[in-house]
N, C-alpha and C positions, 0 to 999 in steps of 0.2 A: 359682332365678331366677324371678321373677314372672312371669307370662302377657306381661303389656302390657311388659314389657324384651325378653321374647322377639319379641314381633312385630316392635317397632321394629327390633330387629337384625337380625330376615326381611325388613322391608322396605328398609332400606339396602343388603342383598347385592342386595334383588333391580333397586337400584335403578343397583348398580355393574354389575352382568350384563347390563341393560338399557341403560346406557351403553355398554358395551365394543360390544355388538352395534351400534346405531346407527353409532357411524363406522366399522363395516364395511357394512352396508347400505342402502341406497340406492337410493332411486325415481329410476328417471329418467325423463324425456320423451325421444324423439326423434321425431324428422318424418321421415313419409318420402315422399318425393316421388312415387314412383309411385303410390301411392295420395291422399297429399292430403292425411293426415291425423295427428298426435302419436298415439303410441304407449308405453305406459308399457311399463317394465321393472325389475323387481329387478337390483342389481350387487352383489353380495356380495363383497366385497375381504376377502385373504390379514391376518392380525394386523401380517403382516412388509412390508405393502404398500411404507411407506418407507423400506423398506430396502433395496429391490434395486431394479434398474432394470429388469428385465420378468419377466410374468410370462405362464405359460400359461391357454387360458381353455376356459371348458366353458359350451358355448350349453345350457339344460336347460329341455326344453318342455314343455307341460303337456298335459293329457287334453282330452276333450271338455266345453265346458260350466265348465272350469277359467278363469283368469288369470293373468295375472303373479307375482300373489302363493299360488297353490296350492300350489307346491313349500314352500314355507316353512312350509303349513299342515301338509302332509304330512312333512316332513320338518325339525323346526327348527333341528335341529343342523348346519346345513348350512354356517353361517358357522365354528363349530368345524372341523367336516370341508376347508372353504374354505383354513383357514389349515394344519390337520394335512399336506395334500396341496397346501400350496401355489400353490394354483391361484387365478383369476377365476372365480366362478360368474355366470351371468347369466340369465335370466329372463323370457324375452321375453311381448308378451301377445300370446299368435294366434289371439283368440276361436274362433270354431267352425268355423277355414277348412280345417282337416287338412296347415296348410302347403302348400298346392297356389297358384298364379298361376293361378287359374279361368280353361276357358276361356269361362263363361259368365257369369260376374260378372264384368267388369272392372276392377272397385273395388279386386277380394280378388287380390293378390299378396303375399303371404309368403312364397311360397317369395324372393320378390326379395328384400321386406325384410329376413326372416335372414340371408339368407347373401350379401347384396351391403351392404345397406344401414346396418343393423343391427353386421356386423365390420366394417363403416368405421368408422362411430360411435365404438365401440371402441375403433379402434386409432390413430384420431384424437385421443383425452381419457384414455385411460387407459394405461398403463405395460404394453402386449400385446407379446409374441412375435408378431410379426405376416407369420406363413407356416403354413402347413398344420400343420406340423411342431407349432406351438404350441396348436393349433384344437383339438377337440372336440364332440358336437353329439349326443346325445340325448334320451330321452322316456317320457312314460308313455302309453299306451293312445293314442289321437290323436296324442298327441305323439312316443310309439314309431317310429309310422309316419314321423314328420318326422322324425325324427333320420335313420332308415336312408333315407326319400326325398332330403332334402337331400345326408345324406353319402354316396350312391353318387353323385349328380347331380351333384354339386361339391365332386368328391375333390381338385379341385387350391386348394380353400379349407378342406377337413376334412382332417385329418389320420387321424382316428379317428371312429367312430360306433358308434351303438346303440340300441335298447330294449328298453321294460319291457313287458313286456304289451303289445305292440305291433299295433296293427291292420296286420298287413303285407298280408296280401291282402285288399283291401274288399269284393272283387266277392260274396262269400254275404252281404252283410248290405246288398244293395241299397237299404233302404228306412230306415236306420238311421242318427241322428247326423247328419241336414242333410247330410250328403253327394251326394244329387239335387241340393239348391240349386246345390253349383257344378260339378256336373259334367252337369245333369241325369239325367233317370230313364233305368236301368239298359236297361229293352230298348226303347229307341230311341236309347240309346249304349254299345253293348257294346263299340266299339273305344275309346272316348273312355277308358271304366273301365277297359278293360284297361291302358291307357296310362298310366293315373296311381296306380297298384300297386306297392309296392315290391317285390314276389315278380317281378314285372317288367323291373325295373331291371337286373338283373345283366351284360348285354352290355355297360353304361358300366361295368362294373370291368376297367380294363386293366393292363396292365404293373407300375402303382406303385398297388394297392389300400389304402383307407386299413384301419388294425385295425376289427376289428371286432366288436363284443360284443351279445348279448343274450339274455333270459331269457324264461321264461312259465312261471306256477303250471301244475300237474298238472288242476288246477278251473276255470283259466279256459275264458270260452269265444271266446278267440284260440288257444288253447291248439294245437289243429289246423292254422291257419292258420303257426302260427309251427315245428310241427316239420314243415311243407311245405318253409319257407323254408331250414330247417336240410339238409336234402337237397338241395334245390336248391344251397346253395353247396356241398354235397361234390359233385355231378354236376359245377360248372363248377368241381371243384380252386380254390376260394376260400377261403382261410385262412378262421378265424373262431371265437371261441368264443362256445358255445351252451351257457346253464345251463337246465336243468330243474330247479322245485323245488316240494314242495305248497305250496299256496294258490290262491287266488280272484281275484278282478280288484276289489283295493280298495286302499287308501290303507296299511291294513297290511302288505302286499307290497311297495309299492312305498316303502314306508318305507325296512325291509328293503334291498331290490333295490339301493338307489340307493348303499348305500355299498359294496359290491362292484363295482359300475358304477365308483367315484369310481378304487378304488383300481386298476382298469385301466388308466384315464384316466393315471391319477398314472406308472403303468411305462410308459406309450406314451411321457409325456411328459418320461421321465429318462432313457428309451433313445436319444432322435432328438434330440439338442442343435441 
C-alpha cells in the first residue's frame, strides 16, 4: 500500500474517532448565581446515553492551576471509560479556589456552585439519577481535597467520594497554591485553616457515610498528609478504602489513579439502585 493511501486511511479513522468522541463531549456554560458569573464545564456522556433514561454521574475536579478541560488532557480515555462504566462524567472549572466558598473572597463560592448549583444544572438537562445514591465527586491534588471537602460536607448530595493525590491537610503548606488569597495568611487565621481541612471534616460523617476511596504515590509530597487521613478514619471506625502506590504527584499517576477511581465509582453505583 502506498504511503499517501495509508495516510488518508489514518486520517479518515482518525476522523471517525473524533467524531464518536464529540457527541459524547461537551462544553458547557452554566451561570451561577452566587457568584455572577458562566462557568464552563466538560460533560462527557455514556455511548448508550440514548438509550436509557438515567444515568449515574461523577463530578471530577481538577488540580491547582488546572481547568475544565485538564482531566481530558490527563486522561483522554475518559469518554471510553465514561461509556465502559456507564456513567456521566463531568468537569467542572474551579480555577484556583480549592473548592472552598471563601470566607474572604466573596466572589469565590464553589464549594456552592458544585454541589448545589452545578447538580441542578445537571439534573435539570441531562438524563441523572438524581439522589446521592447516583452522585459521585472526586479529584486530583486541589481537586483531591474537593472531592473529600465537598463529599463529607454534603454526604446527603454525594453518595460516594475521593482523591488523587489529594491535598487533604493544607495547614503545612501555608504559603502555597493561593490558598492565603481565600482564606488568608496562616498565623493570623490558624482556626479559619483548621476549619477548611478536610483531615477536619470527619465529625460530619454520620450514621449514612458516603463510600469512600483515595490514593497517594509513595513520592508524593501529600503523601504524609494523606496516610494521616488514613488513620484518622480507622480512629473514627470510618469505612474507606486507601491505595498506596509508587509514584510522584503528576499527570502520570493520576492517569493511572483515575481508572481505579472509576471502577469504584462504577460498584458504588450498581450496589445502591
Amino acid at each position: 500500500m502506498k504511503l499517501s493511501l495509508k495516510i488518508t486511511f489514518f486520517l479518515a479513522f482518525l476522523a471517525v474517532i473524533t467524531q464518536g468522541f464529540a457527541k459524547q463531549v461537551d462544553t458547557v456554560s452554566v451561570y451561577s448565581p452566587s457568584m455572577n458569573i458562566q462557568i464552563r464545564n466538560i460533560v462527557i456522556l455514556p455511548d448508550n446515553y440514548e438509550q436509557k433514561q438515567e444515568f449515574p454521574v461523577l463530578y471530577l475536579l481538577h488540580g491547582y492551576g488546572g481547568s475544565h478541560r485538564s482531566w481530558m488532557q490527563t486522561q483522554p480515555q475518559l469518554p471510553e471509560l465514561a461509556s465502559r462504566y456507564g456513567m456521566i462524567i463531568v468537569c467542572p472549572d474551579g480555577r484556583n479556589s480549592w473548592y472552598w466558598d471563601s470566607p474572604v473572597v466573596p466572589e469565590m463560592r464553589y464549594e456552592t456552585y458544585v454541589s448545589k448549583e452545578l447538580v441542578a444544572y445537571m439534573d435539570s438537562n441531562y438524563k441523572t439519577i438524581r439522589n446521592k445514591k447516583g452522585r459521585a465527586i472526586t479529584g486530583n491534588s486541589m481537586g483531591g481535597h474537593g472531592g473529600l471537602w465537598l463529599g463529607f460536607r454534603h454526604s446527603d448530595v454525594f453518595g460516594a467520594c475521593g482523591a488523587i493525590h489529594g491535598g487533604v491537610d493544607i495547614r503545612p503548606f501555608p504559603d502555597n497554591w493561593e490558598m492565603k488569597t481565600a482564606l488568608g495568611a496562616y498565623p493570623e487565621n490558624q482556626q479559619r485553616w483548621d476549619e477548611h481541612t478536610v483531615i477536619n471534616q470527619l465529625h460530619l460523617i454520620q450514621s449514612d457515610p458516603p463510600a469512600i476511596m483515595f490514593d497517594c504515590g509513595t513520592e508524593d509530597f501529600f503523601f504524609e498528609v494523606n496516610e494521616k487521613l488514613h488513620e484518622k478514619l480507622r480512629e473514627h471506625r470510618i469505612p474507606h478504602d486507601y491505595v498506596v502506590r509508587p509514584g510522584g504527584h503528576d499527570g502520570v499517576y493520576g492517569k493511572n489513579a483515575i481508572e481505579y477511581q472509576l471502577l469504584f465509582f462504577y460498584l458504588f453505583f450498581k450496589r445502591t439502585p
